[in-house]
MIFIKE-53435 format. One record per residue (C-alpha): residue number from 0; residue in three letters; chain; x, y, z. Coordinates in steps of 0.05 Angstrom, whole numbers, plus 5000, padded with zeros to 4 digits. Example, Ala and Ser with C-alpha at 12.3 -4.5 7.8 and 13.67 -1.06 7.14 Angstrom:
<atoms>
ATOM    k    r  c  east  north    up
ATOM    0  ALA  A  5246   4910  5156
ATOM    1  SER  A  5273   4979  5143
</atoms>
This chain:
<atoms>
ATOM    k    r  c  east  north    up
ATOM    0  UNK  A  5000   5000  5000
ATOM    1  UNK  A  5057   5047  5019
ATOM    2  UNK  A  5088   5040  4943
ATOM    3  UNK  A  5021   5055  4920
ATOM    4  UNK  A  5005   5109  4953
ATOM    5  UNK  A  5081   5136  4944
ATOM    6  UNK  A  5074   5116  4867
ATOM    7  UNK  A  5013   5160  4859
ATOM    8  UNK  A  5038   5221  4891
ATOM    9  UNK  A  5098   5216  4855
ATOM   10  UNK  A  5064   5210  4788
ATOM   11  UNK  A  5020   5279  4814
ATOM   12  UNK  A  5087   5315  4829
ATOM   13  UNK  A  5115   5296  4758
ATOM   14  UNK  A  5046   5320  4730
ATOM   15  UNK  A  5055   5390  4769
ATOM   16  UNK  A  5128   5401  4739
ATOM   17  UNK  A  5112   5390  4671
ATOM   18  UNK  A  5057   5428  4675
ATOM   19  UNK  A  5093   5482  4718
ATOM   20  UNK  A  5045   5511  4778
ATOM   21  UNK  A  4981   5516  4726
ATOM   22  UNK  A  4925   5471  4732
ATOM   23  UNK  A  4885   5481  4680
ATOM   24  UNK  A  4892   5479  4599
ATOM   25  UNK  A  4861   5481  4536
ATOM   26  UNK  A  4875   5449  4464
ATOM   27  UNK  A  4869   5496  4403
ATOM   28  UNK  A  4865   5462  4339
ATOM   29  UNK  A  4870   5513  4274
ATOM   30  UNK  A  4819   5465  4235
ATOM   31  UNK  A  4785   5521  4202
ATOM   32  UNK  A  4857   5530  4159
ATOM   33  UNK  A  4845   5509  4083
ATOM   34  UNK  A  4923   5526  4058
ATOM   35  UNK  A  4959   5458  4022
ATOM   36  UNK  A  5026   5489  4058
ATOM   37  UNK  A  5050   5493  4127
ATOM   38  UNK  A  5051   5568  4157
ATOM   39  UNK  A  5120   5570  4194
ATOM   40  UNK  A  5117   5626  4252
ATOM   41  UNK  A  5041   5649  4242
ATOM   42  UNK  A  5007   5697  4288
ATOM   43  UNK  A  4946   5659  4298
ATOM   44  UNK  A  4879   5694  4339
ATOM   45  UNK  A  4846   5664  4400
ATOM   46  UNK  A  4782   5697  4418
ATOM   47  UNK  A  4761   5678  4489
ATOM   48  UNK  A  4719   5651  4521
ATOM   49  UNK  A  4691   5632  4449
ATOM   50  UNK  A  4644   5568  4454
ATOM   51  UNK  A  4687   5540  4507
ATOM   52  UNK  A  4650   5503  4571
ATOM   53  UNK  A  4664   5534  4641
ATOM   54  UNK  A  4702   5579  4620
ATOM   55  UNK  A  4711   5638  4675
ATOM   56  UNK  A  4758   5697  4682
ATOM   57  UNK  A  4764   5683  4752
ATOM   58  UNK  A  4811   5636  4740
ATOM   59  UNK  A  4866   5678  4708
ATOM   60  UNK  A  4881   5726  4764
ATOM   61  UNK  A  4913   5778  4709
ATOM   62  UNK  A  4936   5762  4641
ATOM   63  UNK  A  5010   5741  4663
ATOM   64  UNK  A  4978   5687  4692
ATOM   65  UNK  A  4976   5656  4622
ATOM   66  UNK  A  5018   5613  4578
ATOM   67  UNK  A  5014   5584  4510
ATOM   68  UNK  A  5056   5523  4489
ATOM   69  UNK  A  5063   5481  4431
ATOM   70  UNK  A  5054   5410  4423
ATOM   71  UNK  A  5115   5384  4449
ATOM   72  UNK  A  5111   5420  4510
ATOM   73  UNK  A  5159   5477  4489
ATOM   74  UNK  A  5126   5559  4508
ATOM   75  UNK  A  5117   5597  4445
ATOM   76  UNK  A  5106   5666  4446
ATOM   77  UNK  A  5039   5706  4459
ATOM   78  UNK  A  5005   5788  4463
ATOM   79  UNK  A  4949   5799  4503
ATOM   80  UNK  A  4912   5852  4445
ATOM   81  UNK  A  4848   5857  4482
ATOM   82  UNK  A  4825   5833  4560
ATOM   83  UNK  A  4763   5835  4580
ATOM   84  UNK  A  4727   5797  4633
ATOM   85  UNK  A  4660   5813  4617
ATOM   86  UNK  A  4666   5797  4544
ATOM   87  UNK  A  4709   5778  4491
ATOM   88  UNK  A  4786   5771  4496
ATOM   89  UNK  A  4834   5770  4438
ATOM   90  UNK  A  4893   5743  4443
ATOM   91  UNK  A  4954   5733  4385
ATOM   92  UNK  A  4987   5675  4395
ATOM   93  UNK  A  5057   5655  4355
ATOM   94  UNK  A  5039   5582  4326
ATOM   95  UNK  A  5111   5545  4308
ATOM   96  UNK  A  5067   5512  4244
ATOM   97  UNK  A  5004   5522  4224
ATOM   98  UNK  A  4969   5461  4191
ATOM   99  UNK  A  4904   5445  4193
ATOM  100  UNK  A  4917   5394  4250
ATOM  101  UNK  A  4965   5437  4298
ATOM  102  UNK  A  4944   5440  4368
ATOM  103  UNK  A  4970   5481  4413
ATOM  104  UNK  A  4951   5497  4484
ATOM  105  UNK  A  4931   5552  4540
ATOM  106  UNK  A  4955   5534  4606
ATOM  107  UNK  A  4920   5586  4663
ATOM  108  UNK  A  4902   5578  4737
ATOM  109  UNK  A  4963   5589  4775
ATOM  110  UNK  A  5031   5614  4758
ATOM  111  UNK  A  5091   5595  4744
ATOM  112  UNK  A  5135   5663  4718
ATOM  113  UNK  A  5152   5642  4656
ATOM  114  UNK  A  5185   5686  4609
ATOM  115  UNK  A  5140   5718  4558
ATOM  116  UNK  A  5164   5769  4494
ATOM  117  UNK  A  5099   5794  4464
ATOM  118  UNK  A  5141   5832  4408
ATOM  119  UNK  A  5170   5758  4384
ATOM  120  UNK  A  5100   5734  4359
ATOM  121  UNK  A  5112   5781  4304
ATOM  122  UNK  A  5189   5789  4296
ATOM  123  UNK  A  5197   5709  4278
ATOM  124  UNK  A  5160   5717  4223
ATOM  125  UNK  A  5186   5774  4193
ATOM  126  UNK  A  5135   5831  4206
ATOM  127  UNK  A  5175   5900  4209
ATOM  128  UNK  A  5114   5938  4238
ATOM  129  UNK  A  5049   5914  4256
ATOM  130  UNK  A  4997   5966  4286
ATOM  131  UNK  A  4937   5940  4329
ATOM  132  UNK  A  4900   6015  4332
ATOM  133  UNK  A  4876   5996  4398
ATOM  134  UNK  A  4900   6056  4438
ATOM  135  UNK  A  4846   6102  4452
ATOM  136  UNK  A  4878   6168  4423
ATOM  137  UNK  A  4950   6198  4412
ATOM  138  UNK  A  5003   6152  4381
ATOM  139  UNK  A  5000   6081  4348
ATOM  140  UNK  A  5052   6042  4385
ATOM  141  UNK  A  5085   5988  4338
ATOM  142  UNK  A  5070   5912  4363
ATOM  143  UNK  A  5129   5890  4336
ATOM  144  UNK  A  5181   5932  4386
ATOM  145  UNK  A  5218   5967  4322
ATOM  146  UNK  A  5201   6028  4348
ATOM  147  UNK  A  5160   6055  4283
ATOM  148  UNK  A  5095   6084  4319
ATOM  149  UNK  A  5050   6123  4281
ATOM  150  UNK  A  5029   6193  4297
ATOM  151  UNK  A  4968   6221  4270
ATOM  152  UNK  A  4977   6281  4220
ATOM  153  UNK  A  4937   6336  4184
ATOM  154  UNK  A  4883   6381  4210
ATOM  155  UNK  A  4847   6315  4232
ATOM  156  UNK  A  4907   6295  4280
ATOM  157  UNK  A  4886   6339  4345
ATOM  158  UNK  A  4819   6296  4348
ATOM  159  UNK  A  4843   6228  4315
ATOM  160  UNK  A  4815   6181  4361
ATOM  161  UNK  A  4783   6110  4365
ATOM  162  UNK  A  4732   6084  4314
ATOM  163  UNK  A  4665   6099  4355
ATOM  164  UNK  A  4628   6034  4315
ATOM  165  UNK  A  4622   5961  4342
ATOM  166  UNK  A  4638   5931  4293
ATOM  167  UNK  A  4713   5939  4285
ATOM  168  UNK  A  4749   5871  4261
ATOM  169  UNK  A  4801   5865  4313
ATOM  170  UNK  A  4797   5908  4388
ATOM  171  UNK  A  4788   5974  4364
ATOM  172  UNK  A  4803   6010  4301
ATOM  173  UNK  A  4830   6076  4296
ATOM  174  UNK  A  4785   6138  4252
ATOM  175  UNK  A  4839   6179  4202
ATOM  176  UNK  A  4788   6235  4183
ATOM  177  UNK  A  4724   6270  4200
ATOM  178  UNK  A  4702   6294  4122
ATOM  179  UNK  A  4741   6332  4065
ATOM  180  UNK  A  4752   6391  4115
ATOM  181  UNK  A  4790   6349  4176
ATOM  182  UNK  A  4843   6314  4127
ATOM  183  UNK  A  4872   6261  4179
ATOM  184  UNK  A  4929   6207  4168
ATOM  185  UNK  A  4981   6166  4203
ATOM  186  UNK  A  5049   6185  4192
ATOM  187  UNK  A  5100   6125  4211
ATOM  188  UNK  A  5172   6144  4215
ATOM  189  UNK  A  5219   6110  4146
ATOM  190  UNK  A  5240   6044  4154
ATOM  191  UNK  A  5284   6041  4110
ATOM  192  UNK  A  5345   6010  4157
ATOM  193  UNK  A  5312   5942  4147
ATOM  194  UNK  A  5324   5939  4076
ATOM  195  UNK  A  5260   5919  4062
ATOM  196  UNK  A  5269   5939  3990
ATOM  197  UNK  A  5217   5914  3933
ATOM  198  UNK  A  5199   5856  3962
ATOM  199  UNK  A  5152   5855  4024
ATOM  200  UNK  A  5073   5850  4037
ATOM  201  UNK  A  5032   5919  4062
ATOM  202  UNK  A  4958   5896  4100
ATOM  203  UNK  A  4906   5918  4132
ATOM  204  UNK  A  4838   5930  4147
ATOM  205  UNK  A  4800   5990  4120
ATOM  206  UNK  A  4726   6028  4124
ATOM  207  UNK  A  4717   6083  4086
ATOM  208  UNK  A  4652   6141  4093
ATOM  209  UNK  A  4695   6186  4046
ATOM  210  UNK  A  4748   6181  3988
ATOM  211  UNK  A  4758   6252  3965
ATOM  212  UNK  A  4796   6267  3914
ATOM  213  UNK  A  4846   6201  3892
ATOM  214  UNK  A  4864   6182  3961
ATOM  215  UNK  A  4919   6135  3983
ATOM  216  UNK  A  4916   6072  4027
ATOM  217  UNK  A  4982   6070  4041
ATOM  218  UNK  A  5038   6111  4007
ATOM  219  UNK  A  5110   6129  4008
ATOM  220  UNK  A  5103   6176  3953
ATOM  221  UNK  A  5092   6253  3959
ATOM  222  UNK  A  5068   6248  3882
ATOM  223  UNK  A  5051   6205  3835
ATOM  224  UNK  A  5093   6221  3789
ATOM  225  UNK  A  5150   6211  3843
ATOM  226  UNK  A  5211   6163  3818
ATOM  227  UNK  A  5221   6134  3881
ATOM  228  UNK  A  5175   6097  3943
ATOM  229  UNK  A  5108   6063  3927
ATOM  230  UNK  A  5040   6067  3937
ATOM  231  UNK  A  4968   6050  3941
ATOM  232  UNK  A  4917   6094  3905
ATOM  233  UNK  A  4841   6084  3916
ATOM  234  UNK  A  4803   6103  3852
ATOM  235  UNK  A  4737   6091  3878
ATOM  236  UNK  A  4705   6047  3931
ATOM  237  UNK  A  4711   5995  3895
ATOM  238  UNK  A  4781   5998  3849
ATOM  239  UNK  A  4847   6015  3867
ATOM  240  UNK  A  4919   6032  3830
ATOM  241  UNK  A  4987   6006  3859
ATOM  242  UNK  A  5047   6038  3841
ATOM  243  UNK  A  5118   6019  3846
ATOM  244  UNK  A  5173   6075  3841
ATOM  245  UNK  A  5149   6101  3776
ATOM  246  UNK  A  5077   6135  3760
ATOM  247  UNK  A  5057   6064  3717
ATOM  248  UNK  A  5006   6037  3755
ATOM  249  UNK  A  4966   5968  3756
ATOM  250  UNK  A  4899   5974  3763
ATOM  251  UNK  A  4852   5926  3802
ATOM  252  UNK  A  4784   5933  3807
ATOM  253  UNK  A  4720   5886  3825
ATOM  254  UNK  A  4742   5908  3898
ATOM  255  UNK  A  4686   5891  3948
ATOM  256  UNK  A  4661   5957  3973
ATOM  257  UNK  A  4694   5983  4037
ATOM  258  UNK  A  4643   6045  4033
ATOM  259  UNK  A  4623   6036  4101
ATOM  260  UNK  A  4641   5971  4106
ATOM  261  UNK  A  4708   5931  4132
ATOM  262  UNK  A  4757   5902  4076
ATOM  263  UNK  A  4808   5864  4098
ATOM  264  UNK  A  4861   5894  4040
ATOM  265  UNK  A  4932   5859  4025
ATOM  266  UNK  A  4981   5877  3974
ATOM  267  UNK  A  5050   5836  3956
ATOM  268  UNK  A  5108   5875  3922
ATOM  269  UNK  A  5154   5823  3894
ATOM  270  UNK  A  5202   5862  3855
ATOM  271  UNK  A  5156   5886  3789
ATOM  272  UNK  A  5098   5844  3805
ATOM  273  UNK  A  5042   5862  3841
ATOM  274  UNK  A  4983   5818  3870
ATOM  275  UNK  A  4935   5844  3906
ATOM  276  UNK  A  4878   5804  3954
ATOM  277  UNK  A  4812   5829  3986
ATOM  278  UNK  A  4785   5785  4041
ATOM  279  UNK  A  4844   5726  4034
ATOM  280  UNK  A  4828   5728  3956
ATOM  281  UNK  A  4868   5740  3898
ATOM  282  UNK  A  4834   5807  3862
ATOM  283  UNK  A  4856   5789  3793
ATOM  284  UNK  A  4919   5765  3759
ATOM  285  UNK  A  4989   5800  3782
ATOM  286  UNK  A  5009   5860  3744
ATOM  287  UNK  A  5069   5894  3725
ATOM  288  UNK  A  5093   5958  3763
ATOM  289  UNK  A  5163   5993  3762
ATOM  290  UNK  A  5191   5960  3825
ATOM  291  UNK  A  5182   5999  3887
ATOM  292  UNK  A  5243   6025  3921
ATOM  293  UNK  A  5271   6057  3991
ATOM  294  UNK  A  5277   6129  3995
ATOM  295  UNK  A  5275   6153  4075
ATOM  296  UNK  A  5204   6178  4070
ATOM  297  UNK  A  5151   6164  4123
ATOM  298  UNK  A  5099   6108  4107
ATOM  299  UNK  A  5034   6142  4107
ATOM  300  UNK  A  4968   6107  4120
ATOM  301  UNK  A  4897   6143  4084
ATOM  302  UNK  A  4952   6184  4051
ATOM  303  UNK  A  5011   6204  4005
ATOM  304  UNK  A  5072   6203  4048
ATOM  305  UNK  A  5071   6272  4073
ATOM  306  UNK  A  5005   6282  4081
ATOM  307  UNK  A  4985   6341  4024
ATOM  308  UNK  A  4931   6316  3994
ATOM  309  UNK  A  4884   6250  3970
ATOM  310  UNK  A  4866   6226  4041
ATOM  311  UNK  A  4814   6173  4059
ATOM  312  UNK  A  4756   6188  4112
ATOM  313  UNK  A  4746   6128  4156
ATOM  314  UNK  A  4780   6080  4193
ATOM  315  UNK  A  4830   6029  4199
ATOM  316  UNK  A  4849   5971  4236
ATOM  317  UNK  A  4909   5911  4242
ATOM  318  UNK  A  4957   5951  4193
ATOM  319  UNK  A  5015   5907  4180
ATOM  320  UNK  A  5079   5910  4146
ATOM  321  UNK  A  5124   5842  4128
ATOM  322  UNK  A  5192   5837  4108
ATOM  323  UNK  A  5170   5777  4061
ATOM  324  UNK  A  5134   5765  3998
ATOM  325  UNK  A  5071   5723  4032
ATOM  326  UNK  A  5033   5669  3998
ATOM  327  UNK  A  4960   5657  3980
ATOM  328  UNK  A  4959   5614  4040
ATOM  329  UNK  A  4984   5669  4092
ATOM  330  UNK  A  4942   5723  4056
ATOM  331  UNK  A  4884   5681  4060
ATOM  332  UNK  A  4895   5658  4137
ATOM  333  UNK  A  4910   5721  4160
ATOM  334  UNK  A  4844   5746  4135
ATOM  335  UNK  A  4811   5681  4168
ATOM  336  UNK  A  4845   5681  4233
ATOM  337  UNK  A  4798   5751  4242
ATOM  338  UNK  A  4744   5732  4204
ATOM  339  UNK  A  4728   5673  4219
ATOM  340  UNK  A  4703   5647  4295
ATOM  341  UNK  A  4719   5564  4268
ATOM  342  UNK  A  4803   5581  4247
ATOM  343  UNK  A  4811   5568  4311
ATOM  344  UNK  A  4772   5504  4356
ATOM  345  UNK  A  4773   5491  4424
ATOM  346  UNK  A  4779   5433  4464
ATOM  347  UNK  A  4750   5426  4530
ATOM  348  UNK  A  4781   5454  4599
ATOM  349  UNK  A  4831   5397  4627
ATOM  350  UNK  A  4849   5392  4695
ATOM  351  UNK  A  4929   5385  4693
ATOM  352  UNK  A  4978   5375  4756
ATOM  353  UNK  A  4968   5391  4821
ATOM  354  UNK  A  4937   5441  4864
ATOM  355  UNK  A  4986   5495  4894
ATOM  356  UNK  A  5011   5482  4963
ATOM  357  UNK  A  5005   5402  4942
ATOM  358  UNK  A  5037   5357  5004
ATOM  359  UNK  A  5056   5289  4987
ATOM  360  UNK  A  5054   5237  5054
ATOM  361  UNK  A  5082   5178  5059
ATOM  362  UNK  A  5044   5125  5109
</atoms>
């Protein structure tokens, strides 16, 4: 009886180290993923509670009370974008590969102080500036600790504050301008020293109630006819032209209409080809553009790069900027991992380890 007893409280110790001093955990499974590749690095979205069983807040004790790990046991990075106990909380979550059977897991319920970088669930995968718009006024910190925060600009920039709707995609969003008369932008300081060069992916999300006259999405150009930078011009609500360093543009249209609506907007530079996606899908065939280039100028979002004209009244929301020409796959999960409440399924709460303060006695 005595080896028994010892056995089974040994086997409950083991349980609580590998498990540090948490005692509860959920499985995530990103089933809702249709790609045919593996996603190395992807920032995937938990919403919580979601449809989970039991699930209560009161179990956390504060979000650093909260740890993600992969599948063989090994923490992976997460940021807490949104915590709220009497609702919904987001939370990105750096997934080692994303498949359509990864699991992952939340362990919560205790502590046990383990290290967490929320600025690595964006570095490892090559994102130079990602921009959650969640701050409630003033400047747009940059998730991925580079340092590019983005100041609101223009007559608009006194009073740019957060999207007053509901329906934001991520959070909150962040409203550029009023009407014609308060021009508003976000100005985000050149990043040139990462050599990002003609090949890298600009996203976002994007509601417009006004386009004035030719506005830009996103821009590094002070004109069009500039020989340098890049940029994204919208021609209506529903058609756009992208333009590499030159004033040759591609045109896409059959755009669906952000006029008052969220569009989840992605556009890959690699070298002179363009491709541009709408909602995770491809808007037409790639065109041809003069190859954007570097040239120290700030990157300007719902206008050209310093801010003089063609600006966008609305909102945006999740701005991104990657250091990598991304794939249909990526595109399309990155719209999904928002979008869609089944990406992401979860398993039921397990009870894991022991309790805190666990004695083991020995008869």
């Amino acid at each position: 009886m005595r080896k028994l007893l010892l056995s089974a409280s040994l086997c409950a110790l083991c349980a609580a180290f590998a498990h540090g001093a948490f005692t509860k955990r959920i499985a995530f499974t990103t089933s809702g993923y249709d790609g045919d590749s593996a996603l190395a690095n992807f920032p995937v979205l938990v919403k919580l509670p979601g449809t989970i069983q039991g699930f209560d807040y009161a179990d956390f004790g504060g979000t650093q009370n909260l740890v993600f790990k992969d599948s063989e046991g090994s923490v992976i990075p997460h940021e807490v974008d949104t915590w709220d106990t009497s609702g919904t909380s987001l939370v990105w979550v750096r997934v080692p590969s994303v498949t359509k059977t990864t699991v992952f897991h939340m362990y919560y319920c205790g502590s046990d102080n383990t290290a967490n970088t929320p600025a690595a669930v964006w570095t490892a995968a090559n994102y130079v500036g990602v921009w959650h718009m969640d701050e409630a006024s003033g400047q747009i910190a940059d998730a991925t600790g580079h340092g590019l925060t983005a100041t609101p600009a223009g007559t608009y920039a006194a009073s740019s504050a957060r999207y007053t709707g509901t329906d934001a995609p991520i959070g909150h969003a962040r409203q550029t301008g009023g009407n014609a008369n308060t021009k508003g932008y976000l100005s985000i300081p050149s990043y040139d020293s990462f050599n990002v060069g003609n090949t890298f992916t600009m996203s976002g999300w994007v509601r417009a109630t006004g386009l004035g006259s030719s506005p830009r999405l996103f821009s590094r150009k002070q004109g069009y006819k500039d020989t340098n930078g890049w940029e994204i011009e919208m021609s209506t609500f529903t058609s756009l032209k992208a333009r590499g360093a030159n004033k040759d543009s591609y045109v896409v249209s059959q755009i669906p209409t952000f006029q008052t609506k969220w569009v989840h907007m992605a556009f890959v530079f690699n070298g002179g080809v363009l491709t541009a996606y709408a909602n995770g899908e491809p808007l037409s065939s790639t065109g041809s553009i003069t190859a954007a280039t570097d040239n120290n100028l700030p990157l300007s979002i719902g206008s050209d790069s310093d801010g003089s004209e063609a600006h966008i009244q609305g909102a945006f929301d999740e701005c991104r900027l990657l250091d990598a020409v991304a794939s249909a796959d990526w595109i399309a999960a990155e719209y999904a991992t928002v979008a869609s409440d089944t990406f992401v399924t979860a398993g039921d709460i397990e009870d894991v380890g022991a309790k805190p303060g666990m004695a083991i006695f020995v008869r």
